[in-house]
TIFI-452418 format. One record per atom (N, C-alpha, C): residue number from 1; x, y, z. Coordinates in pm, 1 decimal, always signed. Each point is the difference from the previous one (the first is absolute). Layout:
<rec num="NUM" c1="X" c2="Y" c3="Z"/>
...
% end
This chain:
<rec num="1" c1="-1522.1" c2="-2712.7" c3="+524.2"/>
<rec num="1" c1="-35.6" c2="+80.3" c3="-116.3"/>
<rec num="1" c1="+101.1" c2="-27.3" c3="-110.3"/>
<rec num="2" c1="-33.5" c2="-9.2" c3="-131.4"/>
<rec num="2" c1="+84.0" c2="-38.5" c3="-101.9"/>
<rec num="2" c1="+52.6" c2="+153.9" c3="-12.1"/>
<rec num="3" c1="+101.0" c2="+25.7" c3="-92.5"/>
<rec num="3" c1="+65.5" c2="+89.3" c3="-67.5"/>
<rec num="3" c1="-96.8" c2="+62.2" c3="-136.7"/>
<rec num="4" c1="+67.2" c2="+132.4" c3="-56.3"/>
<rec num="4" c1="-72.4" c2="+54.4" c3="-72.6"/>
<rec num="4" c1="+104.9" c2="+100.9" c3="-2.6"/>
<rec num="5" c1="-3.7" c2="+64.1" c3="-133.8"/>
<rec num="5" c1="+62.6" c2="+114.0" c3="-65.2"/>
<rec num="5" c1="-119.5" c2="+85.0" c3="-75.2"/>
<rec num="6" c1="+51.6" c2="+141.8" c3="+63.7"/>
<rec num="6" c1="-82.1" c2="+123.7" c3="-53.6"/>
<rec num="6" c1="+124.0" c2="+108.9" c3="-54.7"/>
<rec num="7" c1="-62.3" c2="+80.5" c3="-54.6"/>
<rec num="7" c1="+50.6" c2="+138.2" c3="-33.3"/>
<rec num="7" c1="-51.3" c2="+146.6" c3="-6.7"/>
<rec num="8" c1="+58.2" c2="+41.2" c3="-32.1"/>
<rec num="8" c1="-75.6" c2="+164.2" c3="-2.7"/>
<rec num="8" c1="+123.6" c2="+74.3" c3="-29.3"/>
<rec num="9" c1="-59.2" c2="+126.7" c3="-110.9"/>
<rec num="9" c1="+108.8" c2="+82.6" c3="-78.2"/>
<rec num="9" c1="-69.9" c2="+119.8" c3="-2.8"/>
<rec num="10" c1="+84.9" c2="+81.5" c3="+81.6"/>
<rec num="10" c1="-39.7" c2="+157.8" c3="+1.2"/>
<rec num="10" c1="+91.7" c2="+109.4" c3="-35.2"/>
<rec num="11" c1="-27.9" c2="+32.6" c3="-103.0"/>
<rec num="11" c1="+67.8" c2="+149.1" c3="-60.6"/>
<rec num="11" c1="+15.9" c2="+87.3" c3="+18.8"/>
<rec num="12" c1="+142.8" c2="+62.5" c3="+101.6"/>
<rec num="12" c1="+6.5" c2="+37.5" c3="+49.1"/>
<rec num="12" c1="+69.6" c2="+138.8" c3="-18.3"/>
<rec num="13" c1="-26.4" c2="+3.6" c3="-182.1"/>
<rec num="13" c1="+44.0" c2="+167.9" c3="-38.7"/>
<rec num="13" c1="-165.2" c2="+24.0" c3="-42.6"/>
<rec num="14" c1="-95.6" c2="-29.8" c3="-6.0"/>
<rec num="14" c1="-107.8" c2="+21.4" c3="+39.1"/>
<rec num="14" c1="-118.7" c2="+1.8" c3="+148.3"/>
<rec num="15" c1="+53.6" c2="-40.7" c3="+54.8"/>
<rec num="15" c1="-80.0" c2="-68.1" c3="+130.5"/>
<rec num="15" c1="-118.3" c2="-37.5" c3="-33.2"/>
<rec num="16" c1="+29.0" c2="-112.2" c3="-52.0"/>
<rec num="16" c1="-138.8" c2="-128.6" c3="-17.7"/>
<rec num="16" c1="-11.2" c2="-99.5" c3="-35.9"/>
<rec num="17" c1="-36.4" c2="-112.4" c3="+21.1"/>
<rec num="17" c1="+48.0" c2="-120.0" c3="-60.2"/>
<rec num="17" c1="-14.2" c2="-32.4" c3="-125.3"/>
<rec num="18" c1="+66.4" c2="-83.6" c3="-45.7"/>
<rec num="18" c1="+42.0" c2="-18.8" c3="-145.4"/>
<rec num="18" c1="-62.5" c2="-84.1" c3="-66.4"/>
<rec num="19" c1="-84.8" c2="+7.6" c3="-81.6"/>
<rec num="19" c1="-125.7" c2="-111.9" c3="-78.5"/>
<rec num="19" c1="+66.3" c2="-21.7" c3="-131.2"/>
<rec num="20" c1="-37.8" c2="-97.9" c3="+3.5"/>
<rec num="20" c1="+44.2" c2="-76.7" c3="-182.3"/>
<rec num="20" c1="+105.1" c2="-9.5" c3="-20.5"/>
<rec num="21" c1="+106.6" c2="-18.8" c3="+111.4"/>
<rec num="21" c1="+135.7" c2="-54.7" c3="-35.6"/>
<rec num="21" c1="-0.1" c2="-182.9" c3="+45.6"/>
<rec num="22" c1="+77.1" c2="-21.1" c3="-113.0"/>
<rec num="22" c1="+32.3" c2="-153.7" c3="-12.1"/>
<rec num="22" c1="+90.1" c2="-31.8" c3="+96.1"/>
<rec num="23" c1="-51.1" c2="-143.4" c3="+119.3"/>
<rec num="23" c1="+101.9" c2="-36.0" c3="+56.9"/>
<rec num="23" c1="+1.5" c2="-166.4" c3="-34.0"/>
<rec num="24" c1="+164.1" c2="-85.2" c3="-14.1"/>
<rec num="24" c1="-73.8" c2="-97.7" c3="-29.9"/>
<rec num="24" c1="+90.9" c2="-50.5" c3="+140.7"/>
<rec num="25" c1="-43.6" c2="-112.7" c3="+0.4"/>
<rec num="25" c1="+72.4" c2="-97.8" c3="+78.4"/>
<rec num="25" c1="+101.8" c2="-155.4" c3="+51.1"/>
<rec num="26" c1="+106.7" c2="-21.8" c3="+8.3"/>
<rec num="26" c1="+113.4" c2="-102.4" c3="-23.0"/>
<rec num="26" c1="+10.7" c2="-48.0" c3="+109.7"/>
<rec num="27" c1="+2.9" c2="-140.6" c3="+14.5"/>
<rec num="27" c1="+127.3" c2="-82.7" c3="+102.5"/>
<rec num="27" c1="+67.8" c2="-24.2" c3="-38.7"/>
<rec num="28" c1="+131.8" c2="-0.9" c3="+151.8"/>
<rec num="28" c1="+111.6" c2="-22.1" c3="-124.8"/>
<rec num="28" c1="+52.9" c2="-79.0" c3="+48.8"/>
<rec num="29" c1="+65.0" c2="-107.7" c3="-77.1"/>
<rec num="29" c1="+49.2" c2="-128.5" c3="+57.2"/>
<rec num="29" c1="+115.0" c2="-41.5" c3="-82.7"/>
<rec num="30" c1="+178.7" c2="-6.6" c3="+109.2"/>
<rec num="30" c1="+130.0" c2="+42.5" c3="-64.9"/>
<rec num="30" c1="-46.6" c2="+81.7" c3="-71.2"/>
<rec num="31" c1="+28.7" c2="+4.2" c3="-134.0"/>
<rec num="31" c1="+75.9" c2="+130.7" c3="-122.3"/>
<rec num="31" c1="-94.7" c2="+7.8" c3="-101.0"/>
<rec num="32" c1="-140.9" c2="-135.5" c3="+49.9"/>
<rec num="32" c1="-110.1" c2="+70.5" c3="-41.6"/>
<rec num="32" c1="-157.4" c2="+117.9" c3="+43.7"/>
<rec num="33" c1="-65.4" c2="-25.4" c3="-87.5"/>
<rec num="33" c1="-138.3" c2="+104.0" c3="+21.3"/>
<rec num="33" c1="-115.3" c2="-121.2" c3="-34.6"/>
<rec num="34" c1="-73.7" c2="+29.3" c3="+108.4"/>
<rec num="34" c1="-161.2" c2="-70.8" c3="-66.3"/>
<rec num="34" c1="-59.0" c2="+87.5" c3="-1.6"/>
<rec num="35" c1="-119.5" c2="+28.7" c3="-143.5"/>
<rec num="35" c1="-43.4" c2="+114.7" c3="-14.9"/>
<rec num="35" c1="-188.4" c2="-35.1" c3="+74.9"/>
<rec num="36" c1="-29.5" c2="+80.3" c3="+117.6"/>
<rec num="36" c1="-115.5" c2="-77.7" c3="+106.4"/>
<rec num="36" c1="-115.1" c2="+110.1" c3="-82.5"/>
<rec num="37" c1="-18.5" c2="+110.2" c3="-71.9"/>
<rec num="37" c1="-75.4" c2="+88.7" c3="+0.2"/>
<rec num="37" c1="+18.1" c2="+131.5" c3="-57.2"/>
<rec num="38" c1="-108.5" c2="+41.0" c3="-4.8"/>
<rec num="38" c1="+37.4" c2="+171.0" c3="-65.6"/>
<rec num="38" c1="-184.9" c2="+51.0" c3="+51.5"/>
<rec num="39" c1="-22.0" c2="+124.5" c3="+52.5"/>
<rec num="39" c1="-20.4" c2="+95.6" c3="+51.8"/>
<rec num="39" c1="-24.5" c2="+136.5" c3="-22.2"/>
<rec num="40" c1="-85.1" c2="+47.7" c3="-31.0"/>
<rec num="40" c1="+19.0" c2="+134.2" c3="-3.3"/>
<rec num="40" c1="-91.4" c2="+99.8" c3="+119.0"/>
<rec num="41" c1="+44.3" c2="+95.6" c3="+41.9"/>
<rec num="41" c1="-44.8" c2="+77.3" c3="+100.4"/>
<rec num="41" c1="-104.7" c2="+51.3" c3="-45.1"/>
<rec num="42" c1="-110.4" c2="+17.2" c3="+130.6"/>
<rec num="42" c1="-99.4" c2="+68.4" c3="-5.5"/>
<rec num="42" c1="+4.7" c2="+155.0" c3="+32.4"/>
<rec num="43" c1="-110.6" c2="+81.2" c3="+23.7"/>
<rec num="43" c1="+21.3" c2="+121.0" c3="+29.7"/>
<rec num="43" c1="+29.6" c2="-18.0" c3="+114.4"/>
<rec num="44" c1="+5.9" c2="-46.1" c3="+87.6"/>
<rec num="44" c1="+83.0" c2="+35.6" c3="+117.3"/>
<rec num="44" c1="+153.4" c2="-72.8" c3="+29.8"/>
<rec num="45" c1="+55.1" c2="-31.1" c3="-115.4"/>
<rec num="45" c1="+114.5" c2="-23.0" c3="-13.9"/>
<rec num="45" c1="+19.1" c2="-132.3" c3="+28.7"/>
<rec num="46" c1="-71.7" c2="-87.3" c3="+24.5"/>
<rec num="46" c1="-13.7" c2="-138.8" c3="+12.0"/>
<rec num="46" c1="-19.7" c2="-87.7" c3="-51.4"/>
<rec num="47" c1="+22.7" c2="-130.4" c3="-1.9"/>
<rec num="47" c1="-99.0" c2="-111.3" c3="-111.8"/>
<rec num="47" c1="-105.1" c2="-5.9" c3="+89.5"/>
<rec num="48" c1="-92.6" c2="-81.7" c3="-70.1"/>
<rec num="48" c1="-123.9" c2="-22.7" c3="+20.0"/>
<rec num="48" c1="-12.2" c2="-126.4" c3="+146.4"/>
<rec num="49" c1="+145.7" c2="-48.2" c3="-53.6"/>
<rec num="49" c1="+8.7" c2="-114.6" c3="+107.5"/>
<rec num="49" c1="+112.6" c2="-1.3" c3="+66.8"/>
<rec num="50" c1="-22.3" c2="-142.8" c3="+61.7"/>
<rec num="50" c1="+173.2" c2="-30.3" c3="+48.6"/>
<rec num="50" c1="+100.7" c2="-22.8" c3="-141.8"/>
<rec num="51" c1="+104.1" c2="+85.5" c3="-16.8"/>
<rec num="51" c1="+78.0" c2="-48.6" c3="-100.9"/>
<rec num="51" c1="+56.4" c2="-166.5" c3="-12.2"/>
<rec num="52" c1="-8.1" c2="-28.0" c3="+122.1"/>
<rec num="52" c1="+32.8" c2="-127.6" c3="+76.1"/>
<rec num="52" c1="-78.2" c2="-50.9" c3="+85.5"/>
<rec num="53" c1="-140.9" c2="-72.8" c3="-41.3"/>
<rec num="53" c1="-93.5" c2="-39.5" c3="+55.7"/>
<rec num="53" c1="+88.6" c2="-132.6" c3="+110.0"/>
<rec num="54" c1="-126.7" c2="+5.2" c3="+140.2"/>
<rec num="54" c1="+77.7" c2="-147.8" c3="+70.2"/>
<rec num="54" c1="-6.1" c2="-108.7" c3="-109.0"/>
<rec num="55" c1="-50.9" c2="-28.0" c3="-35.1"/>
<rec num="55" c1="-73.0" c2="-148.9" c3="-68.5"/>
<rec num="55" c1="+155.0" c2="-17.5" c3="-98.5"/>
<rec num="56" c1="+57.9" c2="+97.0" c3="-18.0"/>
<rec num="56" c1="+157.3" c2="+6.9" c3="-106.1"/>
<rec num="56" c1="+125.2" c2="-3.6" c3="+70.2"/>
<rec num="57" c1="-22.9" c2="+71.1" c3="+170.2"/>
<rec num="57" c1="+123.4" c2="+32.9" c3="+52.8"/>
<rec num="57" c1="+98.2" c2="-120.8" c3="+58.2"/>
<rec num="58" c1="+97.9" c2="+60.6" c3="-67.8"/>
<rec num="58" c1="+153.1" c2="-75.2" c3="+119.7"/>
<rec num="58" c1="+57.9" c2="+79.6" c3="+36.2"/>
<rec num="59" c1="+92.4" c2="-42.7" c3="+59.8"/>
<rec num="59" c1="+94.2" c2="+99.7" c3="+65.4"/>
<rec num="59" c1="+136.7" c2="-39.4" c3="-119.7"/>
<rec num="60" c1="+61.1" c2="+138.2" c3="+22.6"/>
<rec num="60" c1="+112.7" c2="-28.7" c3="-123.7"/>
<rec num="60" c1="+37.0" c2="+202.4" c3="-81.3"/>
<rec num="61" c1="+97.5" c2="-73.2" c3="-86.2"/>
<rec num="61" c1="+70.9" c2="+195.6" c3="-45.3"/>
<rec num="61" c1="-148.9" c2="+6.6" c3="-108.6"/>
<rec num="62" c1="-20.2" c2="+94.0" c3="-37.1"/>
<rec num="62" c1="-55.4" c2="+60.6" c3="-43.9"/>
<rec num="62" c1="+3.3" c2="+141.7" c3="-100.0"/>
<rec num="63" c1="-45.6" c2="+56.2" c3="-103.7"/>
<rec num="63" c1="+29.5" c2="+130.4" c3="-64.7"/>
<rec num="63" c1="-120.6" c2="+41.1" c3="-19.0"/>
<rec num="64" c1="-59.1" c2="+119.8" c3="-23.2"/>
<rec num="64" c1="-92.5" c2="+69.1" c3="-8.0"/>
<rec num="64" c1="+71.1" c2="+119.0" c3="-142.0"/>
<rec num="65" c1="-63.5" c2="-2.2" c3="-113.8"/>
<rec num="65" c1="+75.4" c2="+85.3" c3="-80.7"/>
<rec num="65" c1="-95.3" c2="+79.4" c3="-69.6"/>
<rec num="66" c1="-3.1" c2="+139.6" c3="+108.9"/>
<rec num="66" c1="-75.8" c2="+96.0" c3="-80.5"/>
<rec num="66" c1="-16.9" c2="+76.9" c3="-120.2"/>
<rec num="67" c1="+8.5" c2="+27.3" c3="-89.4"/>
<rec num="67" c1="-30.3" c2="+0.3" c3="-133.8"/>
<rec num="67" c1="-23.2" c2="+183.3" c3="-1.4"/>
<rec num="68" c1="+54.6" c2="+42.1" c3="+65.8"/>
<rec num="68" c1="+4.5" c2="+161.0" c3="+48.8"/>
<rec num="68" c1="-85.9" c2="+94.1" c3="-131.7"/>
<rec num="69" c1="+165.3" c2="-90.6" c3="-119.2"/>
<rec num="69" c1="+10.3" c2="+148.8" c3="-89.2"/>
<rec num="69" c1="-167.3" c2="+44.2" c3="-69.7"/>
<rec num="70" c1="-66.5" c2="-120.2" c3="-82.4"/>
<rec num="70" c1="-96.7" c2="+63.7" c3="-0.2"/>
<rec num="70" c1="-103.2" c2="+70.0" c3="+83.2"/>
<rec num="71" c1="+2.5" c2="-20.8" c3="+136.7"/>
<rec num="71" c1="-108.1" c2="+40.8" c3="+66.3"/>
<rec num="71" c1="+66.3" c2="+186.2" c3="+1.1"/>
<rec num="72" c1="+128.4" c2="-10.3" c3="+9.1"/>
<rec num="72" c1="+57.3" c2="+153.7" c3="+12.0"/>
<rec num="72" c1="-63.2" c2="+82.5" c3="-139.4"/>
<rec num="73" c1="+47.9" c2="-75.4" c3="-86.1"/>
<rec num="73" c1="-55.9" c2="+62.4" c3="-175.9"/>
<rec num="73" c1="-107.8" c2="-21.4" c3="+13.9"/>
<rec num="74" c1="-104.4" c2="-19.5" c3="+65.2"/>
<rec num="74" c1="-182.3" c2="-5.9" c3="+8.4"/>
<rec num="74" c1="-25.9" c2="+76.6" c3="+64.1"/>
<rec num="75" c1="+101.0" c2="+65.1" c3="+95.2"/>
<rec num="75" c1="-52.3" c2="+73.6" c3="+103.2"/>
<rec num="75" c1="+90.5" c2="+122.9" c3="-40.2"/>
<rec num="76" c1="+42.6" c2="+37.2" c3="-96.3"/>
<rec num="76" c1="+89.2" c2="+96.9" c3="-86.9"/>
<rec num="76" c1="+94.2" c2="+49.1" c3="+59.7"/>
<rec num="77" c1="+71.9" c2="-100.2" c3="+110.2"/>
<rec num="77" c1="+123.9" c2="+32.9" c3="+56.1"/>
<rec num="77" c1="+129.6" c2="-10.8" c3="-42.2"/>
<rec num="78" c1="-20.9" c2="-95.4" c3="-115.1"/>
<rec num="78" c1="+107.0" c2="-77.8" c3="-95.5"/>
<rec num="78" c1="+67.8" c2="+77.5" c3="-93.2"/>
<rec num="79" c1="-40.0" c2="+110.6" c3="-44.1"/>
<rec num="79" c1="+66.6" c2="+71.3" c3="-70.1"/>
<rec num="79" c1="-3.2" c2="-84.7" c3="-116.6"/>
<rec num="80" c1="+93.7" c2="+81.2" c3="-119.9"/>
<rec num="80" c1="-10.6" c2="-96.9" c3="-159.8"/>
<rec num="80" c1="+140.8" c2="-76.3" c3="+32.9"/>
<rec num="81" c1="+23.9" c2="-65.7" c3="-75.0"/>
<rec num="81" c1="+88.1" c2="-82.8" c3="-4.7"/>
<rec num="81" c1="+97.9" c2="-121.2" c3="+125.0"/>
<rec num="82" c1="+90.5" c2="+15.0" c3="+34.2"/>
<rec num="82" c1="+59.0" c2="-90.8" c3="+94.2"/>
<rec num="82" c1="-88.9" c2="-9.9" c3="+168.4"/>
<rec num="83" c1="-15.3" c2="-84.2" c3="+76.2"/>
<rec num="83" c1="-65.7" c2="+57.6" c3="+170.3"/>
<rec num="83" c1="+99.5" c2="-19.9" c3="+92.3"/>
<rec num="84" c1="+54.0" c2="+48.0" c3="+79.4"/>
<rec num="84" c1="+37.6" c2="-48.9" c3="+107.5"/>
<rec num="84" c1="-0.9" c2="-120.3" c3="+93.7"/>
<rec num="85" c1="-100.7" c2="-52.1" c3="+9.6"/>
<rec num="85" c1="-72.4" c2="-84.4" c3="+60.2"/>
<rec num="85" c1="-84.7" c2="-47.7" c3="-113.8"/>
<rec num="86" c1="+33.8" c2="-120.7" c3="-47.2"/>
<rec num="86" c1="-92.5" c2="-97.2" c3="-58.4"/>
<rec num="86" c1="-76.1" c2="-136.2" c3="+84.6"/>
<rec num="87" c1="+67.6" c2="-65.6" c3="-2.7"/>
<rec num="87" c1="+4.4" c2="-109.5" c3="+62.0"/>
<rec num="87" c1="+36.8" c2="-40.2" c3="+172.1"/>
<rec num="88" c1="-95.5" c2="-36.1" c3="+77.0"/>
<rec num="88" c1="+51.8" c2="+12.6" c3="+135.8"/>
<rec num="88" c1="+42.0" c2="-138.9" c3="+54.5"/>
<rec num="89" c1="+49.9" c2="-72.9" c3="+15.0"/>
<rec num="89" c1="-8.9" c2="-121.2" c3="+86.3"/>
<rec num="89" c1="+76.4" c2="+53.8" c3="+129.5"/>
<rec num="90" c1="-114.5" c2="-121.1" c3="+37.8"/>
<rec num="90" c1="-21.0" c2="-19.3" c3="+198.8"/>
<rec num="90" c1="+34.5" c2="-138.6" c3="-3.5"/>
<rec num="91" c1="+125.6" c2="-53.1" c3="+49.0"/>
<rec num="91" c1="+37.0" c2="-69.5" c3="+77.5"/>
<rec num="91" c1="+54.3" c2="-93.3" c3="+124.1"/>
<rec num="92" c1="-142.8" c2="-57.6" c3="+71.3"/>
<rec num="92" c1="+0.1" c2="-13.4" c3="+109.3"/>
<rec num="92" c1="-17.6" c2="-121.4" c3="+61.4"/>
<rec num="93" c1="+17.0" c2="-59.7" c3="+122.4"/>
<rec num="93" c1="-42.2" c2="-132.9" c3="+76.5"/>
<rec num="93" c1="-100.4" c2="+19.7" c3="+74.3"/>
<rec num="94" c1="-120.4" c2="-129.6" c3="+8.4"/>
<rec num="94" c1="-114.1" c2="+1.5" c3="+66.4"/>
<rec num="94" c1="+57.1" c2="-120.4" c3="+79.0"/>
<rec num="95" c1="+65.9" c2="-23.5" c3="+105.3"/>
<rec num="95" c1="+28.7" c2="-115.1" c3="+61.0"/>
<rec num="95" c1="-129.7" c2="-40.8" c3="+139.5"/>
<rec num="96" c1="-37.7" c2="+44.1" c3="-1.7"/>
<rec num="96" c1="-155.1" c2="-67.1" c3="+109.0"/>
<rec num="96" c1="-120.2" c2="+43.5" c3="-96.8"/>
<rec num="97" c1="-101.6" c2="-86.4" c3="+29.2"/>
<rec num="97" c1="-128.8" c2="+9.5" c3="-4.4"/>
<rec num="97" c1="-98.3" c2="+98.5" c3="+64.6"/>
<rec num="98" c1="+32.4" c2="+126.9" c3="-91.9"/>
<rec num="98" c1="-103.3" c2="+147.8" c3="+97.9"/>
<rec num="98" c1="-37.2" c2="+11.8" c3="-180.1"/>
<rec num="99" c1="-48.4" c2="+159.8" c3="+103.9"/>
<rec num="99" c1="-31.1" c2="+83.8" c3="-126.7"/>
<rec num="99" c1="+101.3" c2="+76.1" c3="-7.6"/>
<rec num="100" c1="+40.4" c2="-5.5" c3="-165.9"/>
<rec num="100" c1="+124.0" c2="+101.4" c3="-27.3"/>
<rec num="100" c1="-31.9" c2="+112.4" c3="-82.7"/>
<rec num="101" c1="+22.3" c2="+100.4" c3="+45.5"/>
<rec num="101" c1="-73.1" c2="+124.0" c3="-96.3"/>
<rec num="101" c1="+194.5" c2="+91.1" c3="-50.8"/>
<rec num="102" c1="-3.0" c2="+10.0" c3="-105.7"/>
<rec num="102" c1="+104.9" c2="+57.3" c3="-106.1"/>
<rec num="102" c1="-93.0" c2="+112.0" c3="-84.2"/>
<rec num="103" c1="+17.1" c2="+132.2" c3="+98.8"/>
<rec num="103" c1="-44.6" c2="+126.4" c3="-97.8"/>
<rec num="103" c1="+111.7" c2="+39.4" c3="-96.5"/>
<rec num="104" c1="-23.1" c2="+107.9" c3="-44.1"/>
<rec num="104" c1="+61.0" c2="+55.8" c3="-98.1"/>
<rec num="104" c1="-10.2" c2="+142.2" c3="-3.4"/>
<rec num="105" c1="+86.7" c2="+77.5" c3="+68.7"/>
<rec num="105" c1="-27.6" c2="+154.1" c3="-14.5"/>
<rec num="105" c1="+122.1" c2="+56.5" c3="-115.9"/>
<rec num="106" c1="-119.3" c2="+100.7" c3="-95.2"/>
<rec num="106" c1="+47.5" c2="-23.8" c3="-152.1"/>
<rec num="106" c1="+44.9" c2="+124.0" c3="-27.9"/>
<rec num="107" c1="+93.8" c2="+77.0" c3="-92.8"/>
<rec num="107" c1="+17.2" c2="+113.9" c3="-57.5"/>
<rec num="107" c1="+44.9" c2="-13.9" c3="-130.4"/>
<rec num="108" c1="+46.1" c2="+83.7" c3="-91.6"/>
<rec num="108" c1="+11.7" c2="+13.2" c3="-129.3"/>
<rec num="108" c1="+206.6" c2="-39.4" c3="+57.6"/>
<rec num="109" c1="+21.7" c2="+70.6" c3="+104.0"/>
<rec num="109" c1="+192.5" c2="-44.7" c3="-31.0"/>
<rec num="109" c1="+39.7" c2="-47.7" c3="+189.9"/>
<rec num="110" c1="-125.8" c2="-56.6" c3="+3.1"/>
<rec num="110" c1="+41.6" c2="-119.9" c3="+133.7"/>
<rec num="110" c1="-140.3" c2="-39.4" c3="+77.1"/>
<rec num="111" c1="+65.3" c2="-93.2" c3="+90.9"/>
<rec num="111" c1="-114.5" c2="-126.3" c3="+14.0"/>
<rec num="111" c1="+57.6" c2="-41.5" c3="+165.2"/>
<rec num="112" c1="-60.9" c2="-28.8" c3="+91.4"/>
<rec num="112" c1="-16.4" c2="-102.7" c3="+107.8"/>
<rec num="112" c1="-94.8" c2="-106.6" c3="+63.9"/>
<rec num="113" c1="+76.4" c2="-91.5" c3="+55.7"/>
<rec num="113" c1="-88.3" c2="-96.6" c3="-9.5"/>
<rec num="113" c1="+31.4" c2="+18.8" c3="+160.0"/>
<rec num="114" c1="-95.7" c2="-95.4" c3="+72.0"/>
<rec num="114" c1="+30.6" c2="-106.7" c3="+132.3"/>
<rec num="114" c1="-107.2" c2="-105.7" c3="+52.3"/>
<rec num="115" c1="+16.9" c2="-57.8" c3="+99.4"/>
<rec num="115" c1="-111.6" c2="-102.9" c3="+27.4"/>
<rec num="115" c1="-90.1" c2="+48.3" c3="+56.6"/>
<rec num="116" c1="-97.3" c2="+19.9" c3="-16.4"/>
<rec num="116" c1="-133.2" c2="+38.2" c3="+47.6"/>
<rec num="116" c1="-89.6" c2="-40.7" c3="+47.9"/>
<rec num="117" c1="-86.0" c2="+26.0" c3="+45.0"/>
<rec num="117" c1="-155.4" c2="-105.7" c3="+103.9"/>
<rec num="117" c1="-120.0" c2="+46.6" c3="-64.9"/>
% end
């Protein structure tokens, strides 16, 4: 089976997943970024696809950079002015050929990630 990258982002000062937040996506190779994609979640907090279809995958570091702050100010958690949480990057290694799933459990003043199935 080839490799593949998914996600999923659930809000978790609401309990429900998080739609219409921007995630995009990087490899990173030394001290650079290749920019592979951009994404936005569906209502069930997902893209539509593999963020990382097989037909694209290697193994290698990787970032996932969720784009938080507006989805918080859409979802009127953001308050006016400065956020807590703007910008999320996920930086991680896919070293074998599976499926790699990188959720995102979200709040307005913290966030966890881990590897998922």
């Amino acid at each position: 089976m080839a490799g593949y990258l998914t996600t999923h982002v659930l809000d978790t000062a609401l309990g429900k997943p998080a739609s219409g937040l921007e995630i995009e996506l990087f490899r990173i190779e030394g001290e650079g970024r290749e920019f592979l994609g951009r994404r936005i979640t569906n209502e069930d907090g997902r893209t539509d696809g593999p963020i990382l279809p097989e037909a694209d995958f290697a193994t290698g570091i990787y970032e996932l950079v969720f784009h938080a702050g507006g989805y918080l100010r859409a979802s009127r958690q953001g308050g006016e002015g400065l956020l807590f949480l703007d910008v999320v990057p996920i930086r991680f290694a896919m070293a074998e050929e599976t499926h790699f799933h990188v959720p995102l459990l979200l709040s307005p003043f913290g966030y966890s990630t881990y590897r998922g199935s």
